[in-house]
C-alpha positions in Angstrom: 54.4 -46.1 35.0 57.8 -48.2 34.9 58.6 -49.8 38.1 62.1 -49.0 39.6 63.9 -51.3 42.3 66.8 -49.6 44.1 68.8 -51.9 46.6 71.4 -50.6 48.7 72.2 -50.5 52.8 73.2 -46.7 52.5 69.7 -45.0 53.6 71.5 -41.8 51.5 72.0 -43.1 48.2 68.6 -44.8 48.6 67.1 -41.6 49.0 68.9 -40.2 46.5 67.6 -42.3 43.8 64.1 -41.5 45.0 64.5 -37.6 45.0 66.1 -38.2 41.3 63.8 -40.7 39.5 60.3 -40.3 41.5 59.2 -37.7 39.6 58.8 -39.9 35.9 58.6 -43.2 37.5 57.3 -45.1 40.6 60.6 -46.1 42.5 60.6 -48.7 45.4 63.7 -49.3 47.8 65.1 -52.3 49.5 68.2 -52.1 52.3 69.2 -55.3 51.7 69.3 -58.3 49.4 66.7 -60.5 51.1 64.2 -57.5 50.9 65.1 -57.1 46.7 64.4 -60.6 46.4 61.0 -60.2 47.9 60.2 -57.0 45.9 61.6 -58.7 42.7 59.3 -61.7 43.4 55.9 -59.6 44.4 56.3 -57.1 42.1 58.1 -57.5 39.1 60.2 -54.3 38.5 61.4 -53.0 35.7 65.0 -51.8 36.4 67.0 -52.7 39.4 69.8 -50.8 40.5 71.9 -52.8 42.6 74.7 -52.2 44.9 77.8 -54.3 44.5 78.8 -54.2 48.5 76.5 -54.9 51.2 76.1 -56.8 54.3 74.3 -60.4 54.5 73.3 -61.4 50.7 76.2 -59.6 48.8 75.2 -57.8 45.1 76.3 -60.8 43.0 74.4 -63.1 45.4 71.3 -61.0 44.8 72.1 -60.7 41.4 71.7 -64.3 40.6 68.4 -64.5 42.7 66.5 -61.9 40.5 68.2 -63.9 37.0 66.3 -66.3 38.5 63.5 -65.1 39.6 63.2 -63.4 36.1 65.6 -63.5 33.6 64.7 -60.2 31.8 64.9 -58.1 34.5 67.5 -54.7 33.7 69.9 -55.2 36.5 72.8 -52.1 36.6 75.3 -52.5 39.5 76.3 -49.9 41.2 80.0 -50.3 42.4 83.0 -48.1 43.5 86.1 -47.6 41.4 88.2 -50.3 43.2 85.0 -53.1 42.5 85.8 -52.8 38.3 86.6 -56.2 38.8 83.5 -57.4 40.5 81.5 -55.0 38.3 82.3 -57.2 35.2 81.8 -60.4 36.8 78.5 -58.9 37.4 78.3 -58.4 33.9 79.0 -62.2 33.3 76.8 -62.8 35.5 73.3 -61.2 33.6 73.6 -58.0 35.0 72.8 -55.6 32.0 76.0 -52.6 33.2 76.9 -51.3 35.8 78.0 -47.7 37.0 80.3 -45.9 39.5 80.0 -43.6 43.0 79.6 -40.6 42.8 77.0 -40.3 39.7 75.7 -37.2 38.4 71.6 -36.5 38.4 71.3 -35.8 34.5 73.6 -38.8 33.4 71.2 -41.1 36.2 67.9 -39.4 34.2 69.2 -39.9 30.8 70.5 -43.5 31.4 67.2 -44.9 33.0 65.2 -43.3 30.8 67.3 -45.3 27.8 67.0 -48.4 29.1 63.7 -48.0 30.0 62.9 -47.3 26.6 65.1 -50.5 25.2 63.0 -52.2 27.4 59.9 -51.1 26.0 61.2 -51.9 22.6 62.0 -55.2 23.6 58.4 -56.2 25.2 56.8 -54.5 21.7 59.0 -57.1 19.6 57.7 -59.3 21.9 54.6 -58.7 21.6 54.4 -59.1 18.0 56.1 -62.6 17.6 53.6 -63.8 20.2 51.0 -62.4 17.4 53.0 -63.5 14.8 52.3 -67.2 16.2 48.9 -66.8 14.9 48.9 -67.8 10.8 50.9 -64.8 9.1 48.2 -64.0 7.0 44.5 -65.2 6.9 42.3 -66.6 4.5 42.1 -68.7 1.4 41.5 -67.1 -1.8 43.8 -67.1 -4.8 45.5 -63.6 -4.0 46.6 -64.9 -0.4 47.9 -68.2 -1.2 50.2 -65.9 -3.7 51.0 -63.8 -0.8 51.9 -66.9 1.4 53.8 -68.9 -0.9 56.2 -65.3 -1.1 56.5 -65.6 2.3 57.6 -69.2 2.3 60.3 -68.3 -0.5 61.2 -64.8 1.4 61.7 -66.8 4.6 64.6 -68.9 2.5 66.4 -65.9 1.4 69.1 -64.1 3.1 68.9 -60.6 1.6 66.3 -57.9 2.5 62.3 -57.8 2.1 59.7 -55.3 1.1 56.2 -55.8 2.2 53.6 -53.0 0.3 50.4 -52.8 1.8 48.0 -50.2 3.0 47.6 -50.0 7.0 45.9 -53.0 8.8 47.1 -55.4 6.2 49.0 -56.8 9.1 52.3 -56.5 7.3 54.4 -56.6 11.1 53.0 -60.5 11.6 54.1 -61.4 8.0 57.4 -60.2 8.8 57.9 -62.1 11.6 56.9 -65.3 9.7 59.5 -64.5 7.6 62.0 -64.4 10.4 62.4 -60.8 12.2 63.4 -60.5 15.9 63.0 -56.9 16.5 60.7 -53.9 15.1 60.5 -49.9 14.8 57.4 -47.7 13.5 59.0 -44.7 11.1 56.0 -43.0 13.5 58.6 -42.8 16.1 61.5 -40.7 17.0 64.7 -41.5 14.8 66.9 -42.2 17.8 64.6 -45.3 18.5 65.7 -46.5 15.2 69.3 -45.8 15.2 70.1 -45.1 18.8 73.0 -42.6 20.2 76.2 -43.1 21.7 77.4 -40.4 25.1 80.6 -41.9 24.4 83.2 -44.8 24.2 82.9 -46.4 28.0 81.8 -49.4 29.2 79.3 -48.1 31.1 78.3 -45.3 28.3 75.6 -43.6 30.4 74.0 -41.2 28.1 73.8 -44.0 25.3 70.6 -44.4 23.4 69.7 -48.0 22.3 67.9 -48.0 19.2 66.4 -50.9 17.3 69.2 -51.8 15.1 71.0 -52.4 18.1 68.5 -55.3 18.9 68.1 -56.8 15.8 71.9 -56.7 15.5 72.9 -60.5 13.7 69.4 -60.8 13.1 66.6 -59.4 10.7 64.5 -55.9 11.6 61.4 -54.8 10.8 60.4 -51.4 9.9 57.2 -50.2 9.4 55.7 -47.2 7.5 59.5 -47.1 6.1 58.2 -44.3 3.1 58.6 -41.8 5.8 62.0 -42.4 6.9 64.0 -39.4 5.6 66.6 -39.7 2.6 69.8 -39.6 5.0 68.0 -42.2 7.5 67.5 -44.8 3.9 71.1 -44.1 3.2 72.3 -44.6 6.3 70.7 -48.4 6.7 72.6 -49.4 3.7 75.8 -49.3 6.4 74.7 -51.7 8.6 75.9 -55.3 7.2 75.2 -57.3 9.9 71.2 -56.7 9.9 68.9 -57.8 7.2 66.0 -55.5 6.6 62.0 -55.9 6.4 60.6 -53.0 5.2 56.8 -52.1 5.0 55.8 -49.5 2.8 52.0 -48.4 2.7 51.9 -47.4 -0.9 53.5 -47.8 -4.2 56.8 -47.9 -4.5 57.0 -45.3 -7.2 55.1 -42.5 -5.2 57.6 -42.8 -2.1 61.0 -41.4 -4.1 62.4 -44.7 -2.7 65.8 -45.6 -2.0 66.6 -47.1 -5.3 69.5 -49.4 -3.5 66.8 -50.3 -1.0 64.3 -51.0 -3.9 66.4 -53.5 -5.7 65.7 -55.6 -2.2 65.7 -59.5 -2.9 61.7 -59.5 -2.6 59.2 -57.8 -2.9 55.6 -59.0 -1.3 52.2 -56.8 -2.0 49.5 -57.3 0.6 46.3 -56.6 -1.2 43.2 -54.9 0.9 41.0 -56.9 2.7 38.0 -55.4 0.4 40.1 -56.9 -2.5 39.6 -60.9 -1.1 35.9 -60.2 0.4 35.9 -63.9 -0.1 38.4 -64.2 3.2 36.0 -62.3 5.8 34.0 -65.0 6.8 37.5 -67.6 7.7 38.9 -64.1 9.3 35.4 -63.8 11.4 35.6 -67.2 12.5 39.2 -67.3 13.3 39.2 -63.9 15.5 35.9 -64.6 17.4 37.5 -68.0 18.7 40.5 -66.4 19.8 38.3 -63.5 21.6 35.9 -66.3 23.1 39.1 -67.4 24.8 40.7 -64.4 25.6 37.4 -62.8 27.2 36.2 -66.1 28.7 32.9 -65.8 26.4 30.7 -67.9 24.4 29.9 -67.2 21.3 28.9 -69.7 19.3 29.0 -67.5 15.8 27.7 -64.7 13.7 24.1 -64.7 11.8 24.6 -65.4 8.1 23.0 -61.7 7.5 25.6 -60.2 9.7 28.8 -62.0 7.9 27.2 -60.9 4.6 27.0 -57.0 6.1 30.4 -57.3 7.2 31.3 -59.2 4.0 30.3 -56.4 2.2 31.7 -53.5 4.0 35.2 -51.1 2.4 37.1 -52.2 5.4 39.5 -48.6 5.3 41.4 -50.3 8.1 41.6 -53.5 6.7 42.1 -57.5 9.1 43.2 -54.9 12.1 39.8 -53.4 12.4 37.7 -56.1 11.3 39.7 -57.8 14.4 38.9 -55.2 16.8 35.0 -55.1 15.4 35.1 -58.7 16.1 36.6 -58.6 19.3 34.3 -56.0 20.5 31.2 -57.6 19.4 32.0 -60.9 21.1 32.9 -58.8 24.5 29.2 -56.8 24.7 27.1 -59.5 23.1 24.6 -61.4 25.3 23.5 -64.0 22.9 25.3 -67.1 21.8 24.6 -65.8 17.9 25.7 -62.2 16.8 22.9 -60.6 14.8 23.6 -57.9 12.2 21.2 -55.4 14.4 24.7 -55.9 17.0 27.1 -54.2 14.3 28.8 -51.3 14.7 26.8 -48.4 13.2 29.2 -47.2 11.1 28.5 -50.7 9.0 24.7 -50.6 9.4 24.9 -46.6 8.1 27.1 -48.0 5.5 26.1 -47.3 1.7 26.0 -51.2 0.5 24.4 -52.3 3.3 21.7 -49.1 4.2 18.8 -50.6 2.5 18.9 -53.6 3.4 18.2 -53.5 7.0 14.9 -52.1 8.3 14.2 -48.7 10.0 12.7 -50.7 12.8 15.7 -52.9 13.2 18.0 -49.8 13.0 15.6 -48.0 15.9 15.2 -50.7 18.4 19.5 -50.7 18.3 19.9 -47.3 18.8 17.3 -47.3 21.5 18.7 -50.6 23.2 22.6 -48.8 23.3 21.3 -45.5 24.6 19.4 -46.9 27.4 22.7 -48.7 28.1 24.7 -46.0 27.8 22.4 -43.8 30.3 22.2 -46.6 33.1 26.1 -46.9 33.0 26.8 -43.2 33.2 24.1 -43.1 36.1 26.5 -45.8 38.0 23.7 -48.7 37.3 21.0 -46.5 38.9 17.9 -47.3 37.8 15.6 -44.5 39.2 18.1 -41.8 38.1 18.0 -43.4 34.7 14.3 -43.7 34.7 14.1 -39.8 35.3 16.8 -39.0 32.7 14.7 -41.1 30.0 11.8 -40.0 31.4 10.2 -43.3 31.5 8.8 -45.5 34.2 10.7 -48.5 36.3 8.1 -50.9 34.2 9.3 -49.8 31.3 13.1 -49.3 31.8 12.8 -52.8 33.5 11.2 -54.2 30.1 13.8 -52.3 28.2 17.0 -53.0 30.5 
């Protein structure tokens, strides 16, 4: 639940922020400036509203103090009609808007939901450079060294990008090697995309920020573009001052593409990960050191039998859930080396790989995550799991 700061020496309009946002977010309130500066510093908020006037530590003074405390903090002032002019120093001074006494319950709803939601936007983009900082694309076989050589020459280029590729394929980090700041899912609602304006005032209350309103000067990404609707395709060919990265999850042909949008500058295919079976093992390696550090474990690597299971599995999810698979398995494992009897089941009950793992192997697994499964769901108790299985304390000892 999004955090929400409200700072003002008027117990009333304190309270009346409370009564009006407490019921979709957790809201916190501070009388004075000294007090918002501690709450800013212990816990972080999200959105600050912050009034102009008060005693001691004035709203600019405070304002500067939470910039500096955290620089992406959502700071709106809230001022009177004869503080305009200390309202848009404000502005100059990091604070995101500002708006004016007496406000109106809806517009005070709609407008903190919007930022909140810009703000959201903004940590995902984040997000995904900080994953795009990994190589875009793993591996080393001939199709990927095509792929990455297009990205080198699509990172050089000024006009917009197409990136074809099932799901999983990782198309979002490729796009950001190729330079995007921002990024929108076609799995969302449209206004996310394009945003929606209340109106033409500074402070336009009931305005929607959408994603082409963050990437604006810069370069968006959009993923699973085939399903944006023929008006939404049209409609991107109006905005100049954004270059596009669209990824498309099948052939261009089957969509009833754009045909403006299809004549994009480049176009890069992403081929599935059961297409370069020959990258799995560099992928293995790569994601189990990053989870090794990331869950403070110590796994040394995986049996040669397991990386040939894994080598040898479809893959319908492609690097994204050979990631998680990884990451999973180096999480529960207790053993420096992963054996193939600690896959998934799914990839032990695969067809390829069935036969070649024995029905005692297979057992002893199944057996060894049951009896986990029943001691965690009995809170780690060992004599109600020992009636549950209906075994003895020897034997669930032995077994545990």
């Amino acid at each position: 639940m999004s955090l929400v700061l409200v700072v003002d020496d008027e117990q009333s309009i304190r309270q009346s922020f409370e009564l009006i946002l407490s019921d979709k977010y957790k809201v916190i309130t501070a009388a004075s400036g000294e007090a918002a500066i501690k709450h800013t510093t212990d816990e972080n908020p999200d959105l600050v509203f912050l009034d102009i006037r008060m005693p001691g530590m004035n709203g600019l003074e405070t304002l500067k103090k939470i910039k500096e405390i955290n620089p992406d903090t959502i700071v709106i002032m809230v001022t009177a009609v004869n503080e305009m002019q200390k309202a848009n120093e404000a502005i100059k001074l990091g604070a995101f808007d500002y708006i004016v006494k007496p406000f109106d319950v809806d517009n005070i709803l709609n407008f903190t939901a919007n930022l909140l939601s810009r703000k959201n936007m903004l940590d995902e983009s984040s997000r995904l450079k900080a994953e795009s900082r990994r190589p875009a694309i793993l591996g080393n076989s001939e199709k990927i060294e095509i792929v990455r050589s297009q990205i080198a020459d699509a990172a050089k280029l000024k006009g917009g990008v197409i990136i074809i590729g099932p799901d999983g394929v990782e198309k979002e980090a490729v796009a950001f090697a190729i330079g995007a700041n921002a990024a929108y899912d076609c799995r969302q609602p449209l206004p996310l995309l394009f945003g929606k304006s209340g109106g033409s005032t500074v402070a336009d209350i009931n305005r929607v920020f959408g994603a082409v309103d963050l990437a604006s000067g810069g370069v968006l990404f959009i993923d699973h573009a085939e399903l944006l609707p023929a008006w939404a395709q049209e409609q991107l060919l109006q905005y100049k001052d954004v270059r596009f990265i669209l990824g498309i999850a099948q052939d261009l042909k089957e969509t009833g593409f754009n045909q403006e949008l299809q004549s994009s500058e480049k176009i890069i295919e992403i081929p599935p990960l059961k297409d370069r079976a020959t990258d799995i093992p560099l992928i293995i390696d790569y994601y189990l050191n990053e989870a090794n550090i990331k869950y403070y474990r110590n796994v040394k690597s995986l049996s040669n039998e397991a990386i040939n299971l894994l080598s040898s599995y479809d893959w319908p999810g492609n690097v994204s859930q050979l990631r998680a698979v990884v990451c999973n398995m180096v999480m529960l494992s207790e053993k420096p080396i992963i054996e193939a009897d600690q896959l998934p089941f799914d990839i032990l009950l695969d067809e390829k790989s069935f036969y070649s793992i024995s029905f005692e192997d297979i057992y002893s697994e199944f057996e060894k995550r049951y009896i986990h499964d029943v001691f965690k769901k009995s809170g780690q108790n060992k004599e109600i799991t020992s009636k549950i299985l209906g075994v003895s304390s020897k034997v669930l000892e032995a077994k545990l």
